[in-house]
C-alpha positions as CSV (number, residue, x, y, z in Angstrom):
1,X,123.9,82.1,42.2
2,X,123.1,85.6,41.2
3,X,124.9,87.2,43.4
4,X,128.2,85.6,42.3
5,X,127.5,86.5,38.8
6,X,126.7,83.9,37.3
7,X,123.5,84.5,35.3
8,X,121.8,81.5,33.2
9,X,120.0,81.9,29.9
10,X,117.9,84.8,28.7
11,X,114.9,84.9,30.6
12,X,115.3,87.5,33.7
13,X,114.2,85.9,36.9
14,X,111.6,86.6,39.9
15,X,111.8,88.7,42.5
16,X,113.7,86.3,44.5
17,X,114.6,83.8,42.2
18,X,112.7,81.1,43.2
19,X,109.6,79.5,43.1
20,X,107.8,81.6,45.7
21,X,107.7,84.3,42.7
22,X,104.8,82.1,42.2
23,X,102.1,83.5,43.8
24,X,100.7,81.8,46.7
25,X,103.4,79.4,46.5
26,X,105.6,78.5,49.6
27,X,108.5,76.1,51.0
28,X,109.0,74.8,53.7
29,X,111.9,72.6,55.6
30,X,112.6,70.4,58.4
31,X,116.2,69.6,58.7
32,X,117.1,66.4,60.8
33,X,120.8,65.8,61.8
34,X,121.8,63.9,64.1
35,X,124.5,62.3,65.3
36,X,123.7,59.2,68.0
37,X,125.1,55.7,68.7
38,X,123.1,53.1,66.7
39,X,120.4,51.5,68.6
40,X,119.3,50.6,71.3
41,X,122.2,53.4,72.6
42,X,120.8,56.1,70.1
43,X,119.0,56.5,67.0
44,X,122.6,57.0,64.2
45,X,123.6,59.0,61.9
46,X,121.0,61.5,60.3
47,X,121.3,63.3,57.5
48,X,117.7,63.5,55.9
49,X,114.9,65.5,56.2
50,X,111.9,67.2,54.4
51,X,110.8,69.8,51.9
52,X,107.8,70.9,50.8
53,X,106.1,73.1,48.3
54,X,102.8,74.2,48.6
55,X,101.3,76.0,46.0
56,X,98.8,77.7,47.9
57,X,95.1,77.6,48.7
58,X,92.9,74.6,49.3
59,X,94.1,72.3,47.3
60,X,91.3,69.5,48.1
61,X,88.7,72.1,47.6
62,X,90.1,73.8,44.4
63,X,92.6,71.4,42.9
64,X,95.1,72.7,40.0
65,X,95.9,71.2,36.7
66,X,98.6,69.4,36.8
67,X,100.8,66.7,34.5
68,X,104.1,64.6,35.3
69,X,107.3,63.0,32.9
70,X,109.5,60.2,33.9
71,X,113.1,60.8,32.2
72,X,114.3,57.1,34.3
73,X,112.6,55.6,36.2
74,X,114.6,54.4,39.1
75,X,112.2,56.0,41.8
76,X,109.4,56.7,43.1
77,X,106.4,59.8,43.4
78,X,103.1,58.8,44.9
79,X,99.9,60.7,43.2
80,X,101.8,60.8,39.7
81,X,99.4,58.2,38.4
82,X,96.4,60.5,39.6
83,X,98.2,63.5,38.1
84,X,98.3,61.1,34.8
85,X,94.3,60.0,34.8
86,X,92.7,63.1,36.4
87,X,94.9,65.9,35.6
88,X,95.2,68.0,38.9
89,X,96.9,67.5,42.0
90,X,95.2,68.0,45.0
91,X,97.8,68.4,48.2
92,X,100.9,70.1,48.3
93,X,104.5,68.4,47.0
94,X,106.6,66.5,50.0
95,X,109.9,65.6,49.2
96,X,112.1,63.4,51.5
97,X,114.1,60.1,51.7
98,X,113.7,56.7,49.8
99,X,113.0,54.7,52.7
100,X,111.0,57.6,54.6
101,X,108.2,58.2,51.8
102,X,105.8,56.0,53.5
103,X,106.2,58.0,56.6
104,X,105.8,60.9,55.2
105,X,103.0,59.6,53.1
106,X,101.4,59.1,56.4
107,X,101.8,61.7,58.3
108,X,100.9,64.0,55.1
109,X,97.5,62.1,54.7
110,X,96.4,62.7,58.6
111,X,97.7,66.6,58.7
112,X,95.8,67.3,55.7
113,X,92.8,65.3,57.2
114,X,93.1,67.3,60.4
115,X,92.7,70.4,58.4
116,X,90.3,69.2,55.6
117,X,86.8,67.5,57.2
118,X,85.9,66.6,54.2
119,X,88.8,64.6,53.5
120,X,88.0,60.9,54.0
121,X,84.6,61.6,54.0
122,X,83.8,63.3,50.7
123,X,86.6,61.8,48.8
124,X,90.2,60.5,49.9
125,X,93.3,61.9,49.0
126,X,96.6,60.5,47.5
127,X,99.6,62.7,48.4
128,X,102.1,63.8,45.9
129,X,105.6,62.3,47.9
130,X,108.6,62.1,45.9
131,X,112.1,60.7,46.8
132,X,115.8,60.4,46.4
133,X,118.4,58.4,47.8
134,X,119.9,59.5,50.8
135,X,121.7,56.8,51.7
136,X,125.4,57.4,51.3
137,X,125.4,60.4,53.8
138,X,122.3,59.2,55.9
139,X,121.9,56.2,58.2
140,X,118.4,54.7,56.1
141,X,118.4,51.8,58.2
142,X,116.5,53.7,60.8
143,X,113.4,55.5,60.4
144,X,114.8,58.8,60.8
145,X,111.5,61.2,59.6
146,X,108.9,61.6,62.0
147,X,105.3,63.3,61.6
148,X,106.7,66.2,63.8
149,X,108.9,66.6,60.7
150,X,106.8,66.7,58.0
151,X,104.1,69.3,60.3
152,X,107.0,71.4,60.7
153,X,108.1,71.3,56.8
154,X,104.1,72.0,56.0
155,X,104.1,75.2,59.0
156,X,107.1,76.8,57.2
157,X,105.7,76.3,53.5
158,X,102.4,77.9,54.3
159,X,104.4,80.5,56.5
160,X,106.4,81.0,53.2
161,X,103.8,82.1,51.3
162,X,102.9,84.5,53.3
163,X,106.3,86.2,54.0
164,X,107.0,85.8,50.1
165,X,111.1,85.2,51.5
166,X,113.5,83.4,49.0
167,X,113.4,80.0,50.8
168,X,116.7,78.2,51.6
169,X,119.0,76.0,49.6
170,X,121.7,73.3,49.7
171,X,121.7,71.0,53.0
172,X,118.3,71.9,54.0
173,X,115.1,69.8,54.3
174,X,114.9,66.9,52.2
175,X,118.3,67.5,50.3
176,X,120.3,67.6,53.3
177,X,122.3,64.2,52.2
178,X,121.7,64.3,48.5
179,X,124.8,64.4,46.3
180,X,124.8,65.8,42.8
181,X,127.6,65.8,39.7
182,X,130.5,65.2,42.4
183,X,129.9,67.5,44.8
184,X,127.4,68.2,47.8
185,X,124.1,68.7,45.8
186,X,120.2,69.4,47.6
187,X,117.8,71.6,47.2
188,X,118.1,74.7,44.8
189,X,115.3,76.7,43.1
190,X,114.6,79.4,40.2
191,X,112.3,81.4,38.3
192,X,111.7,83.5,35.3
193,X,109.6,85.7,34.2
194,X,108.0,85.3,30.0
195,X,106.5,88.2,28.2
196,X,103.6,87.7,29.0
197,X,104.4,88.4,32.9
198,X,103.7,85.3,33.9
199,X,106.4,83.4,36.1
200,X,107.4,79.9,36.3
201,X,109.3,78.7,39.3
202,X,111.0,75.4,39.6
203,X,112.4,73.6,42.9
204,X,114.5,70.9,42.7
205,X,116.3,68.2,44.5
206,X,119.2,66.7,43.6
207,X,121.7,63.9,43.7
208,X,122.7,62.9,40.5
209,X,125.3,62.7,37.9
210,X,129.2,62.4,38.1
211,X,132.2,65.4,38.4
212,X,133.3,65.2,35.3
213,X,130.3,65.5,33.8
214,X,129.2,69.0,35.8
215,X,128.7,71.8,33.3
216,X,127.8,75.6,34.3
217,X,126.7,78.2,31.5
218,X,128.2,75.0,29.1
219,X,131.4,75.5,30.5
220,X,132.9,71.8,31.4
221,X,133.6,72.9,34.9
222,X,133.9,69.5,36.2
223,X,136.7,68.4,34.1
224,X,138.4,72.1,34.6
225,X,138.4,72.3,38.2
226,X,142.2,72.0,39.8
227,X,143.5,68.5,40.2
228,X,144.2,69.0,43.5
229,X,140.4,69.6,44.8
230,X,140.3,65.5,44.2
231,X,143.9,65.0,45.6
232,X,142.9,66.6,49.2
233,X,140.3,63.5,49.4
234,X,141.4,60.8,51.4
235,X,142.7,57.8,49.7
236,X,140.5,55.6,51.3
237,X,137.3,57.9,51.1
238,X,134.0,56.9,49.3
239,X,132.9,59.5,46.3
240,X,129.4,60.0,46.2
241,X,127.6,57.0,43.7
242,X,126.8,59.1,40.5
243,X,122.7,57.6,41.0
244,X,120.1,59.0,43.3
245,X,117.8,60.7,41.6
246,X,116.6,64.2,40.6
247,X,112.7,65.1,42.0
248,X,111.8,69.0,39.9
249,X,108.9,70.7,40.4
250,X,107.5,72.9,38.4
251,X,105.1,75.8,39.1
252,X,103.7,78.8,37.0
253,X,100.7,81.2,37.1
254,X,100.0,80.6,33.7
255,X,96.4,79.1,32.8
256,X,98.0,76.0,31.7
257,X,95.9,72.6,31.6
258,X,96.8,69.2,32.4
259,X,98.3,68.1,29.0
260,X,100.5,71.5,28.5
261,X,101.4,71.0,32.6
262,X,103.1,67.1,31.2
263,X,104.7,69.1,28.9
264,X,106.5,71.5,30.7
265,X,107.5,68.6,33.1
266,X,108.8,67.0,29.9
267,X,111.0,70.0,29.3
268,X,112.6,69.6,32.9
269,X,114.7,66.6,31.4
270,X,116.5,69.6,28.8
271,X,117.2,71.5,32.0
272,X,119.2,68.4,33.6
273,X,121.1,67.9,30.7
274,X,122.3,71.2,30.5
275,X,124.1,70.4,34.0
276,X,125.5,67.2,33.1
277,X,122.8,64.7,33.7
278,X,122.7,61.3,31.7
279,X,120.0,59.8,33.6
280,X,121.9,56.7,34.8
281,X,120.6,53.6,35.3
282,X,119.5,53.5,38.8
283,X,118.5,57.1,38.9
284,X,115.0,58.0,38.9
285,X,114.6,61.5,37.2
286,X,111.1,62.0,37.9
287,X,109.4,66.0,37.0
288,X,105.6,67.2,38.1
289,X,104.5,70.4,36.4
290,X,101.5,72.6,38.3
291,X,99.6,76.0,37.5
292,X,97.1,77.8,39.6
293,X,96.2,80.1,36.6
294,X,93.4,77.5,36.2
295,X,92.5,77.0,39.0
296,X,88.8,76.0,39.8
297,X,86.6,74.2,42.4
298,X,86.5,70.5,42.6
299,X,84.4,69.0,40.2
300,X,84.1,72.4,38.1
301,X,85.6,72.9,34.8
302,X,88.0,76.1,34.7
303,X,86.3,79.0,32.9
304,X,89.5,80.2,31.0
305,X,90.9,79.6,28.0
306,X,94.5,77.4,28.6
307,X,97.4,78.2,27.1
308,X,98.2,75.7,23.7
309,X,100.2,74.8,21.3
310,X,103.3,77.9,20.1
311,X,101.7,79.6,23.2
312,X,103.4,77.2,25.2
313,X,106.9,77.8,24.1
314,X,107.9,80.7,26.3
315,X,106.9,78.5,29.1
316,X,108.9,75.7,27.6
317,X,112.4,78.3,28.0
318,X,111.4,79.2,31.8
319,X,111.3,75.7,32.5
320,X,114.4,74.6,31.1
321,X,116.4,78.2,32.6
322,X,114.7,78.0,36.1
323,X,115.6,73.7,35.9
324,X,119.3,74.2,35.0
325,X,119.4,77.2,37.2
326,X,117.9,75.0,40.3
327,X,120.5,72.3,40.1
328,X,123.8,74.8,40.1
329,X,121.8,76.9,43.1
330,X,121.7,73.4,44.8
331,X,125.5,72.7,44.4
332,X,127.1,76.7,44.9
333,X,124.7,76.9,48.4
334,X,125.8,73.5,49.6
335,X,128.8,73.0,52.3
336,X,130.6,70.0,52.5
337,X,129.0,67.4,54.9
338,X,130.1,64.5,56.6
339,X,127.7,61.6,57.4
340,X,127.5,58.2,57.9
341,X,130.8,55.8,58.5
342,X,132.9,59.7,57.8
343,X,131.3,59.2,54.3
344,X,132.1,63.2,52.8
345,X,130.3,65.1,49.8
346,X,132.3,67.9,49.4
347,X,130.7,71.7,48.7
348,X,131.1,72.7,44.8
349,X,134.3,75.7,45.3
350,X,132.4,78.9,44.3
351,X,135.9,80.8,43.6
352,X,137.2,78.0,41.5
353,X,134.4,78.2,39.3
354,X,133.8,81.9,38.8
355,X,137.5,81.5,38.1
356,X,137.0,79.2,35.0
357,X,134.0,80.5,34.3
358,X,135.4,84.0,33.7
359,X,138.2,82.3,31.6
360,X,135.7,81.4,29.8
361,X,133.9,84.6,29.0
362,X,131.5,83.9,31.5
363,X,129.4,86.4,32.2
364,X,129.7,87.5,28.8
């Protein structure tokens, strides 16, 4: 999004924008598409995938604080109640399907295992796996997401972290059949930098929300984009539901502790509304909040003082920013796809919005 211009709030970002600037932190991806006869022929339509977002080191050895807010919830994220009662969370963040969570759950639990001994012998573990609905572009009958999958998401997020590379956006991973505010939505991811140098980062996924509703730097873009982008659509085609969900993550350096970690998930929820978001009904708008600045080994109380109280409140801004900046990266990187039964969510126009944007004294 920076590189069109278009520059959200006050806070300058990371080096790359995204939540990598977090040190340690990586993402990974594993794109399925496919496009097969239903069974017993092939396997249909496949427009799903997984992400996921490791933020670095052993996470069963040295767990990080960690906190989670439900703005609706229509949804579903395994290890939030943990998160809730114990404060940390102890794997890495897999994103992925409605109907493939289990799966992934799965597979998640025995790759960590086959790393970790003392997983399952010392103490279990309870993955963090989050979901949307992929179901308008994806065939979610069939079990599309395989262990393969998620191996090859968790390979590229560790690989991530190494090579410190902006990871990829729009109809990747977990968000490749997401919809958001209209228009092809996915995965899109920010970060800023507070005064203290510390950085939050933020990932999301999304498919949520309605066109009119999209707003960019407070601009109503939705309702000021041409006519004639919804005339080109087929009389009889579907238009994405406006319900899905919206799955953030947050991540920052800071030494934050479990309580101020729910908080700045609770502030993920301002970032969302910025874009449009009225948390609908059946969408399940569910935030998790992490920092390795307090980071210690399991069973060991961290040794530094955590952020509190007005100390928080730069951190509150970066999470809001990076949030609002995540969902329009999610929408501008996106193509238009076509899934299941010719189903089409069409990729946001990047001229037509610079174009109202500048009309609008945007950048100002």
């Amino acid at each position: 999004m920076t590189d069109l211009g278009i520059r959200i709030g006050l806070l300058p970002p990371g080096p790359t924008d995204s939540i990598v600037d977090v040190p340690g932190a990586g993402v990974g991806h594993a794109t399925v598409w496919r496009d097969e006869p239903d069974p017993p022929a092939g396997r249909g339509v496949a427009r799903t995938g997984v992400t996921v977002v490791d933020p670095g080191g052993n996470l069963f050895r040295s767990p990080i604080p960690a906190g989670g807010a439900v703005l609706n919830g229509a949804g579903e994220c395994t290890g939030l109640l943990e998160a809730a009662e114990w404060g940390i969370v102890e794997t890495p963040i897999f994103l992925t399907s409605t109907m493939q969570l289990g799966r992934v759950f799965d597979a998640a639990c025995e790759l960590l295992a086959e790393e970790e001994p003392a997983i399952g012998d010392e103490d279990v573990i309870i993955p963090v796996v989050a979901e949307c609905d992929d179901s308008f572009l994806n065939d979610t009958r069939r079990m599309q997401v395989s262990k393969e999958d998620v191996a090859r998401a968790l390979a590229e997020a560790r690989a991530s972290a190494r090579s410190g590379a902006a990871p990829a956006e729009g109809a990747v991973g977990s968000g490749t059949g997401m919809s958001c505010l209209g228009f092809k939505g996915g995965i899109g991811t920010a970060s800023r930098i507070v005064d203290s140098g510390h950085i939050v980062g933020v990932l999301a996924m999304t498919n949520f929300g309605s066109r009119e509703r999209l707003t960019v730097d407070g601009v109503p873009v939705g309702r000021l984009l041409p006519e004639r982008l919804a005339d080109e659509r087929l009389a009889d085609e579907r238009v994405p539901p406006p319900a899905g969900s919206c799955i953030v993550v947050v991540l920052t350096d800071a030494p934050v502790d479990a309580a101020g970690c729910a908080r700045l998930a609770r502030r993920a929820g301002l970032g969302l509304a910025r874009t449009g978001s009225t948390a609908h009904h059946s969408s399940g708008e569910i935030f998790l909040a992490a920092a390795t600045g307090l980071r210690a080994p399991r069973g060991v109380p961290a040794r530094i003082t955590p952020l509190a109280g007005r100390e928080l409140d730069p951190l509150f801004a970066a999470v809001v920013e990076a949030t609002e900046a995540s969902v329009l990266n999610s929408l501008l990187q996106a193509p238009t796809v076509i899934g299941r039964a010719g189903n089409t969510s069409p990729g946001l126009p990047a001229n037509e919005v610079l174009k109202i944007l500048r009309e609008h004294g945007r950048p100002a």
